[in-house]
MARMAR-587298 format. One record per atom (N, C-alpha, C): x, y, z; residue in one letter; atom name. Coordinates in pm, whole numbers, plus 50000, padded with zeros to 5 digits. Each point is the difference from the previous one (the first is absolute). Layout:
MARMAR-587298
+-------+-------+-------+---------+-------+
!     u !     v !     w ! residuo ! atomo !
+-------+-------+-------+---------+-------+
!     X !     Y !     Z !       A !    CA !
...
+-------+-------+-------+---------+-------+
This chain:
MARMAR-587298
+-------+-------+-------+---------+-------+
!     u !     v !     w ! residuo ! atomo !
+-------+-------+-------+---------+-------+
! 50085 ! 49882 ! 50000 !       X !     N !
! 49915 ! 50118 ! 50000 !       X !    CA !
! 50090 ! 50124 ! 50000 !       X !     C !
! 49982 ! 50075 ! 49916 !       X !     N !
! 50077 ! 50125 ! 50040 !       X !    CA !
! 49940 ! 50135 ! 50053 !       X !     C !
! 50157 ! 50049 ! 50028 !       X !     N !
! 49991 ! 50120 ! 50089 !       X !    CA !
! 50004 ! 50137 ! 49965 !       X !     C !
! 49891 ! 50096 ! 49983 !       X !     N !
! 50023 ! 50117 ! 49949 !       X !    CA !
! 50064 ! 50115 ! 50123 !       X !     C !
! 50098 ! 50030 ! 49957 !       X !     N !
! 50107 ! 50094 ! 50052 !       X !    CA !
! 49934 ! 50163 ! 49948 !       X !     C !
! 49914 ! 50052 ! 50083 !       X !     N !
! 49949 ! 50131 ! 49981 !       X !    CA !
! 50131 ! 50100 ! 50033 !       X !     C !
! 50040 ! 50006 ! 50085 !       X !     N !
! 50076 ! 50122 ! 50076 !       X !    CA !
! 50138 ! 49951 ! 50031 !       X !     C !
! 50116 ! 50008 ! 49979 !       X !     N !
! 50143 ! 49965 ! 50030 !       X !    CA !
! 50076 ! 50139 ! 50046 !       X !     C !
! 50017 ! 49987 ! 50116 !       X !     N !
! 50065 ! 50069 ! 50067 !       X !    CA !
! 50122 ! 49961 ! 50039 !       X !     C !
! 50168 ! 50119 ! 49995 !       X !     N !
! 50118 ! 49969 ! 50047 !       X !    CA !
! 50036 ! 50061 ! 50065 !       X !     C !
! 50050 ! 50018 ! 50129 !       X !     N !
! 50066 ! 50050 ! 50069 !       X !    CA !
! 50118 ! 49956 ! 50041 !       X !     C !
! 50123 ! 50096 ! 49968 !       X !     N !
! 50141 ! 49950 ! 50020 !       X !    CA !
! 50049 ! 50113 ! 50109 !       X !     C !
! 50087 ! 49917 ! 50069 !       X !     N !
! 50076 ! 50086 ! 50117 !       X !    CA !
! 50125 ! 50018 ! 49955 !       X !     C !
! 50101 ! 50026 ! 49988 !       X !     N !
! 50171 ! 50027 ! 49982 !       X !    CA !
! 50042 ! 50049 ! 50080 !       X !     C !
! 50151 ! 49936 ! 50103 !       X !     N !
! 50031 ! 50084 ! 50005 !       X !    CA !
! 50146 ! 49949 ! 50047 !       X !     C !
! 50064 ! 50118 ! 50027 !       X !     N !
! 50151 ! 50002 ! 49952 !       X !    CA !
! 50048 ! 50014 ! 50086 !       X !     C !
! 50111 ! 49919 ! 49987 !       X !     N !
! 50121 ! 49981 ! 50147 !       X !    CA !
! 50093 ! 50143 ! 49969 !       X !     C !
! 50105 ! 50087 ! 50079 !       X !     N !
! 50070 ! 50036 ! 50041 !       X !    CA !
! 50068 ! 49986 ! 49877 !       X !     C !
! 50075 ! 50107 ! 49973 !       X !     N !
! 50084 ! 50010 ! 49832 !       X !    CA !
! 50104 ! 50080 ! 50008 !       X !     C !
! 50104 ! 49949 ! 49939 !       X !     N !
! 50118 ! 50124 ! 49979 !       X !    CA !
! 49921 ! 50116 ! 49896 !       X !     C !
! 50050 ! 50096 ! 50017 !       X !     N !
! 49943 ! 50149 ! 49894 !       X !    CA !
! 50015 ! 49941 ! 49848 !       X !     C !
! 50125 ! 49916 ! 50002 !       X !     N !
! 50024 ! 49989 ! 49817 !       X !    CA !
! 49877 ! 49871 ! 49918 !       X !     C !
! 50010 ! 49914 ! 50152 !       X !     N !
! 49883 ! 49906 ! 49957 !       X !    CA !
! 49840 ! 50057 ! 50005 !       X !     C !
! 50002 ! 50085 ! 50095 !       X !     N !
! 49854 ! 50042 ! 49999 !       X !    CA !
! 49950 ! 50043 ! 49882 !       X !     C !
! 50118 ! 50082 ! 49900 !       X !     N !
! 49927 ! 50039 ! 49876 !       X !    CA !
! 49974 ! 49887 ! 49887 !       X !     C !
! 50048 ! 49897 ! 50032 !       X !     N !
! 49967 ! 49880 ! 49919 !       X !    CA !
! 49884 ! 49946 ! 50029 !       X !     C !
! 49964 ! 50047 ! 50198 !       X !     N !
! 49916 ! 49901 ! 50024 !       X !    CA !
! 49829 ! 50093 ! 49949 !       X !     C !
! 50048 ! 50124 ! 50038 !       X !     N !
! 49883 ! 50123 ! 49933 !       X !    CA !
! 49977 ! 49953 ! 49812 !       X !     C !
! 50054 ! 49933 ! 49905 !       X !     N !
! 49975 ! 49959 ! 49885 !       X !    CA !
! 49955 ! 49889 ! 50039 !       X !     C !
! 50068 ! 49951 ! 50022 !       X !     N !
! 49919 ! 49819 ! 50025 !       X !    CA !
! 49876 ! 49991 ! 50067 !       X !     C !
! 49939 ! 50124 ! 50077 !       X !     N !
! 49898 ! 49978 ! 50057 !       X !    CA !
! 49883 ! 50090 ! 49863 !       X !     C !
! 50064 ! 50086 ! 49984 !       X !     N !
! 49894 ! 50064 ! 49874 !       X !    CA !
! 49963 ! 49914 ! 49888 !       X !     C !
! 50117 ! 49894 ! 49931 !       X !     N !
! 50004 ! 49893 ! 49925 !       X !    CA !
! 49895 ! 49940 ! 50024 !       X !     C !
! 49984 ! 49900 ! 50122 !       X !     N !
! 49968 ! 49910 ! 50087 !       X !    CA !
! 49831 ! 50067 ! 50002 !       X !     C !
! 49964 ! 50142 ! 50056 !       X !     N !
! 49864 ! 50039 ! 49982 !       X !    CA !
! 49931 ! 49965 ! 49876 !       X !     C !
! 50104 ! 50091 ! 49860 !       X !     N !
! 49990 ! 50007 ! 49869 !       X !    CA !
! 49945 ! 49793 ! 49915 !       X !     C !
! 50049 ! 49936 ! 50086 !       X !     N !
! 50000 ! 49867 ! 49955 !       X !    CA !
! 49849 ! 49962 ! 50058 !       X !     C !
! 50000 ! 49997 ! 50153 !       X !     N !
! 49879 ! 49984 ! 50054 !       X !    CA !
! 49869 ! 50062 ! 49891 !       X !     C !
! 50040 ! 50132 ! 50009 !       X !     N !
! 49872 ! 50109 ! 49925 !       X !    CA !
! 49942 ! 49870 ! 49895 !       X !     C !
! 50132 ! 50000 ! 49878 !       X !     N !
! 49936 ! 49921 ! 49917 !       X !    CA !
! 49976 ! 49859 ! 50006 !       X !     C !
! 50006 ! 49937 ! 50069 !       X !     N !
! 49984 ! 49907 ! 50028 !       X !    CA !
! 49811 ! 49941 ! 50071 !       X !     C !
! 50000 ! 50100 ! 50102 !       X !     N !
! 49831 ! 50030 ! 50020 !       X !    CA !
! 49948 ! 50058 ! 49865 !       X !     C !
! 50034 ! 50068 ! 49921 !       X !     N !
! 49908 ! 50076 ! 49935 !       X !    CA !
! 49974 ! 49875 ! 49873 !       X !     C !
! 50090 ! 49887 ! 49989 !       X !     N !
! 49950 ! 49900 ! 49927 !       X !    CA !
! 49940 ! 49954 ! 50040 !       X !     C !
! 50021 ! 49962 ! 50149 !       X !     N !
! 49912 ! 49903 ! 50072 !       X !    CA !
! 49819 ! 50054 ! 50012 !       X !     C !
! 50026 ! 50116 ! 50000 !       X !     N !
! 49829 ! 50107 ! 50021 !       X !    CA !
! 49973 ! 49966 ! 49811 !       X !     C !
! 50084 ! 49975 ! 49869 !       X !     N !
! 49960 ! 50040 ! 49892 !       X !    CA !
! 49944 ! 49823 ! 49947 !       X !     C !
! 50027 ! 49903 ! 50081 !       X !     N !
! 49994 ! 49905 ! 49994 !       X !    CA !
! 49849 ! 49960 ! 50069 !       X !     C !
! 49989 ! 50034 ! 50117 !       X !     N !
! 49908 ! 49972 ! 50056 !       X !    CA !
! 49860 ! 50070 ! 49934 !       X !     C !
! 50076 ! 50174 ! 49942 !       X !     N !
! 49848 ! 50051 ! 49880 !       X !    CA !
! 49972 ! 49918 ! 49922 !       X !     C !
! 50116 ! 49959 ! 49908 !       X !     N !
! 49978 ! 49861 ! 49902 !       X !    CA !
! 49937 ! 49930 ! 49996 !       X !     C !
! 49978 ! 49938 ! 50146 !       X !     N !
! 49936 ! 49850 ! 50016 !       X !    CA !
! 49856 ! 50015 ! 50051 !       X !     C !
! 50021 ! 50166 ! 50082 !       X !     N !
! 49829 ! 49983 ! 50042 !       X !    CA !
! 49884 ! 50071 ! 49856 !       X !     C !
! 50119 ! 50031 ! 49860 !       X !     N !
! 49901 ! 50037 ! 49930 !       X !    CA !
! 49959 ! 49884 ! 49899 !       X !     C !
! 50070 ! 49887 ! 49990 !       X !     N !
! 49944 ! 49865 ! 50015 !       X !    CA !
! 49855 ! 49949 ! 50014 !       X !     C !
+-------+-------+-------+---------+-------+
């Protein structure tokens, strides 16, 4: 029997240990990256789920 998935919700926490100054600016990209990846990553997952409920 299947399951219709109306609403998908994510909530992510991060967070960051203690950094030298030279690493922090690597770690300030890697975390914007890391958002930038997430973003699209839900926004397939939300373009997928339109997909299927217009099915």
């Amino acid at each position: 029997m299947p399951i219709e998935i109306r609403e998908l919700s994510v909530k992510v926490n991060i967070k960051e240990e203690n950094q030298r100054p030279a690493i922090a600016d690597q770690g300030a990209n890697n975390n914007r990256q890391n958002a930038k990846v997430l973003n699209e990553c839900l926004e397939q997952v939300a373009q997928l789920l339109r997909n299927k409920k217009e099915r």
